[in-house]
C-alpha positions as CSV (number, residue, x, y, z in Angstrom):
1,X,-27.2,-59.2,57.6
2,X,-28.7,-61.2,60.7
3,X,-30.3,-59.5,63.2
4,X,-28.1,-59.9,66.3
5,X,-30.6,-61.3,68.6
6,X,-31.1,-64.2,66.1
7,X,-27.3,-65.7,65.8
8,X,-25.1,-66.6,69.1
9,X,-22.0,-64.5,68.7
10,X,-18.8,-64.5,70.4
11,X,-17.6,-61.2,72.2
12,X,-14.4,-59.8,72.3
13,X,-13.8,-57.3,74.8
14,X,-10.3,-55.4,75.1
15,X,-8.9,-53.5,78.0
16,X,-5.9,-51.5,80.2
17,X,-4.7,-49.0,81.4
18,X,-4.6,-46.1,79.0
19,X,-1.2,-45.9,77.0
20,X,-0.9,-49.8,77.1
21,X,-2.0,-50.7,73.5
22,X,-5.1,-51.6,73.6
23,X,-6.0,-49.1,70.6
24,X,-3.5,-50.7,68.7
25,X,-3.7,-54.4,69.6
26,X,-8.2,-53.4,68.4
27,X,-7.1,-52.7,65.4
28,X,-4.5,-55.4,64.5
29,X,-7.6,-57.6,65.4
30,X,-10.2,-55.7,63.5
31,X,-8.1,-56.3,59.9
32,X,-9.3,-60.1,60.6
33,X,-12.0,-61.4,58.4
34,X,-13.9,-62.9,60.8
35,X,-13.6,-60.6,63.5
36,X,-16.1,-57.2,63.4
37,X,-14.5,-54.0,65.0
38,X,-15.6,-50.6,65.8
39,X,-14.0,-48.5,62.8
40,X,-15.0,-45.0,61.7
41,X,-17.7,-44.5,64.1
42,X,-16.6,-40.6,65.1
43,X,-15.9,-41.6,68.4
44,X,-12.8,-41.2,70.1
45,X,-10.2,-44.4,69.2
46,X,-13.4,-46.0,68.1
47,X,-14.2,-46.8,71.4
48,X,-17.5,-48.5,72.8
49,X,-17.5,-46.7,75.5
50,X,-18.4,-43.6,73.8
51,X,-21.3,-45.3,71.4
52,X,-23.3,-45.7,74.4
53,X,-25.3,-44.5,77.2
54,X,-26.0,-47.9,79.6
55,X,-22.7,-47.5,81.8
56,X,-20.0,-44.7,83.3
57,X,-17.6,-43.5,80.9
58,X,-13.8,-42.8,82.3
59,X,-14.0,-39.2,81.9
60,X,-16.4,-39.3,84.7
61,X,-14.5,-41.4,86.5
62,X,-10.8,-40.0,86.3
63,X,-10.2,-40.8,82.2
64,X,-6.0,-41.7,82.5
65,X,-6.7,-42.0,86.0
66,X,-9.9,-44.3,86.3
67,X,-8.0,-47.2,88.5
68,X,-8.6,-44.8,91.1
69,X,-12.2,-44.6,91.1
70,X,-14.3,-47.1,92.7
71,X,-17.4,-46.4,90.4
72,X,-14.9,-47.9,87.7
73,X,-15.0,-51.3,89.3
74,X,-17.6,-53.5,88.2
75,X,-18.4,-56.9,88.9
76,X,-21.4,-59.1,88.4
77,X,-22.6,-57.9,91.9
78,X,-23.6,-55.1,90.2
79,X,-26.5,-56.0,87.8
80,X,-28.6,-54.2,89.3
81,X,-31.4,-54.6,86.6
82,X,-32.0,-57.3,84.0
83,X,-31.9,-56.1,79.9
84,X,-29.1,-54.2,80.0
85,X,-27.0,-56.6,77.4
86,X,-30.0,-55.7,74.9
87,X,-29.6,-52.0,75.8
88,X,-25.3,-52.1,74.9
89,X,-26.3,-54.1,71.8
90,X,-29.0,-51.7,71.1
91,X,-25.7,-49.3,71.1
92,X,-23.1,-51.2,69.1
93,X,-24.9,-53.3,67.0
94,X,-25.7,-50.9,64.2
95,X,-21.3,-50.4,64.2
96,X,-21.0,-53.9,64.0
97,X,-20.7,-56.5,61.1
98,X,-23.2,-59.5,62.6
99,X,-22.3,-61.8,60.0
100,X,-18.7,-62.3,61.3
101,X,-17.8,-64.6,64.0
102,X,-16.8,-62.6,67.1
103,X,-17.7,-59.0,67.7
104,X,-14.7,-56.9,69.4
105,X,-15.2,-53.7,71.6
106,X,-12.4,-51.4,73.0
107,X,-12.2,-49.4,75.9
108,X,-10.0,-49.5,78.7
109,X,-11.8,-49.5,81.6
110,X,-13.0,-53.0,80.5
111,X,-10.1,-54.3,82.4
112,X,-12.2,-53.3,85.4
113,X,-15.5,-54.6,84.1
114,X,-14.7,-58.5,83.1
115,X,-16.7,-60.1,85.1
116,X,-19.3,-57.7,84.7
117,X,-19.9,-58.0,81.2
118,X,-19.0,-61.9,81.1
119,X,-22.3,-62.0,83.2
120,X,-24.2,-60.5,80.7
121,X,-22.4,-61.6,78.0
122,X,-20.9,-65.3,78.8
123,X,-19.6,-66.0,75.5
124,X,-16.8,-63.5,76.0
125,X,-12.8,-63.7,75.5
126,X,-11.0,-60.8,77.6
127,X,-8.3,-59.3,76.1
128,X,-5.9,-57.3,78.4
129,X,-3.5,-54.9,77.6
130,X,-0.6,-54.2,80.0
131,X,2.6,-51.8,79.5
132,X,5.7,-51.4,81.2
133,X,4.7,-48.9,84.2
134,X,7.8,-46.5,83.0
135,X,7.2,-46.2,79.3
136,X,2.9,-46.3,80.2
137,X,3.9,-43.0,82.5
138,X,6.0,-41.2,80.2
139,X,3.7,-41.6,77.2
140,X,0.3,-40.6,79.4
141,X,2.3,-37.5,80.4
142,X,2.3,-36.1,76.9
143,X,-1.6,-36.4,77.0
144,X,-1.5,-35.0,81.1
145,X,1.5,-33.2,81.7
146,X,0.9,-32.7,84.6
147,X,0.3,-35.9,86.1
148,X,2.9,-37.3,88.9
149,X,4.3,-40.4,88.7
150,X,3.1,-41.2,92.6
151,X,0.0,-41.1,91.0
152,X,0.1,-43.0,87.8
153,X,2.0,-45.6,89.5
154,X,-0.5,-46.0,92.1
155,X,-3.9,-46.3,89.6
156,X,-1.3,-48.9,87.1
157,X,-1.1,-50.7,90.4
158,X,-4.9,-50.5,91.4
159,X,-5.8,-51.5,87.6
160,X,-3.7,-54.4,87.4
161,X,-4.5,-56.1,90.9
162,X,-8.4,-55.5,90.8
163,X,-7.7,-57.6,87.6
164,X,-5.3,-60.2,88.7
165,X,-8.5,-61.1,91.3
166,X,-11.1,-60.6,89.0
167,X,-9.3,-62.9,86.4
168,X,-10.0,-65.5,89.1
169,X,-13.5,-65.8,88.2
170,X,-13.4,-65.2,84.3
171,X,-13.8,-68.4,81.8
172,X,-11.5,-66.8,79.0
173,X,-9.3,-64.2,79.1
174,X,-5.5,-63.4,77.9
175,X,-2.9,-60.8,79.3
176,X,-1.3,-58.9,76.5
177,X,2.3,-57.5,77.2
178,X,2.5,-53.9,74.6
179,X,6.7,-54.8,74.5
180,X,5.9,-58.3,72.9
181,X,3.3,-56.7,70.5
182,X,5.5,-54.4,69.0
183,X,8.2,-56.7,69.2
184,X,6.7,-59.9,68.4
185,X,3.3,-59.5,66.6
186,X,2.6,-62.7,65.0
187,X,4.0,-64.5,68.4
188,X,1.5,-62.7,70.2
189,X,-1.5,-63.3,67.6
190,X,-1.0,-66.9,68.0
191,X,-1.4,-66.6,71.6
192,X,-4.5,-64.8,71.2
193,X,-5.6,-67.7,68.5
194,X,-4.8,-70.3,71.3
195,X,-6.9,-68.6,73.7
196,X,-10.0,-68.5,71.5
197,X,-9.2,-72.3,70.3
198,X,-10.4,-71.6,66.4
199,X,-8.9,-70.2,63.7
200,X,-8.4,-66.4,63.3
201,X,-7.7,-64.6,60.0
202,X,-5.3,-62.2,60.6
203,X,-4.2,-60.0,57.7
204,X,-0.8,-58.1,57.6
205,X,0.2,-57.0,61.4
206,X,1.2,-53.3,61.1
207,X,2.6,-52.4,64.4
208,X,4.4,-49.5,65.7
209,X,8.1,-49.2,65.6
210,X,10.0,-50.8,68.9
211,X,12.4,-47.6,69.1
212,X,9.3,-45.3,70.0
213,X,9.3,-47.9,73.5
214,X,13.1,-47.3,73.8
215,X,12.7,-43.6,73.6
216,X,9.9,-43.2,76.4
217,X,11.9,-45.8,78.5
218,X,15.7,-43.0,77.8
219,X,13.6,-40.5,78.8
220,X,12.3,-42.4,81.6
221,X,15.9,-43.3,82.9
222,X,17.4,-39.8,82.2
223,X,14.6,-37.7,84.4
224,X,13.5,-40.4,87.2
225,X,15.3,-43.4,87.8
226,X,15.9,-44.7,90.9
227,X,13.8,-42.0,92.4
228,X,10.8,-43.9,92.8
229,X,9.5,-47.6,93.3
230,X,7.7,-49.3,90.9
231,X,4.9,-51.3,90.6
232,X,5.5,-54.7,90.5
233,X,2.7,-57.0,88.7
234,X,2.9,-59.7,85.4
235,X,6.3,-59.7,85.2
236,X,7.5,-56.2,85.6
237,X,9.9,-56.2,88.1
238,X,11.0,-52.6,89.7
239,X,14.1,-51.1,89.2
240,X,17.2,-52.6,90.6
């Protein structure tokens, strides 16, 4: 294997909002041969997050709830010292694969650190997960049950919009909808092969069932709707 400093590799960094797929969409990537993902490291959904010790994890920062935080938000403004790529890959590299092409880490508060780690990692694609505000709400409240939706809806919201103006300044990036990824798989994977503009090798897609979606979204409209305005960002519209 090549050491990591020797070869120029191509990142992959996926993001959102808990409950949006971005644990799923990671490892529909990861069964590609050419891409290396985090797999059996001990660490909770194989995130990178929790394989190192450079920047803030969520749970300090609100975990479901991180939108909320300001320390979440990072931009390129906030190098605030020079080596810290070699530091992360100090972290990850010994969970990654170095001869494949692109090198894929998961966490979701990447969707508020693009343009922080495109600066110290140019050669970066952005992969961002997005859910249905509804269905996103009603599967986070199995994990918090205590959570209100005035709540969720507002950090979905503050999510979402840092990122619609951070995606301003990024050179690669994609927005992944979870209801086409269930729904339409290999659609979606050749989006995400357009966006990289080379050839992926993506093995069989195992994704979850659509009716688990349906579910969250009956349960949604049988307890709350109407009661409370939604968030409206990427194509989800609120409630009529």
């Amino acid at each position: 294997m090549k050491p990591i400093e020797e070869v120029t590799m191509r990142y992959i960094f996926i993001g959102g909002a808990h409950k949006s797929g971005s644990t799923l969409l990671g490892r529909v990537l990861g069964q590609s041969s050419n891409i290396s993902a985090f797999e059996c490291t001990g660490a909770p959904m194989d995130e990178g997050q929790w394989l190192q010790n450079v920047l803030i994890k969520d749970i300090h920062v609100g975990e479901l709830l991180f939108g909320l935080s300001e320390e979440s938000h990072l931009t390129e403004g906030d190098l605030i010292k020079s080596g810290i790529d070699s530091e992360l890959l100090s972290c990850w590299k010994q969970f990654w694969d170095t001869n494949c092409e692109y090198l894929l880490e998961k966490s979701p508060i990447n969707v508020l650190r693009t343009r922080f780690l495109q600066s110290i990692f140019p050669d970066s694609t952005f992969l961002i997960t997005i859910r249905d505000p509804r269905t996103s709400y009603m599967a986070a409240k199995k994990t918090i049950p205590h959570i209100s939706v005035k709540t969720y809806f507002k950090n979905w919201h503050s999510i979402y919009s840092a990122f619609k103006e951070d995606s301003k300044y990024l050179k690669s990036y994609a927005v992944i909808h979870y209801e086409s990824l269930i729904k339409n798989p290999k659609e979606v994977l050749q989006y995400i092969k357009n966006t990289f503009g080379s050839e992926i090798d993506f093995q069989a897609v195992n994704c979850v069932c659509p009716s688990v979606d349906i579910e969250y979204l009956n349960a949604w409209n049988s307890q709350y709707k109407g009661e409370y305005n939604l968030p409206t960002l990427y194509g989800y519209e609120g409630e009529k």
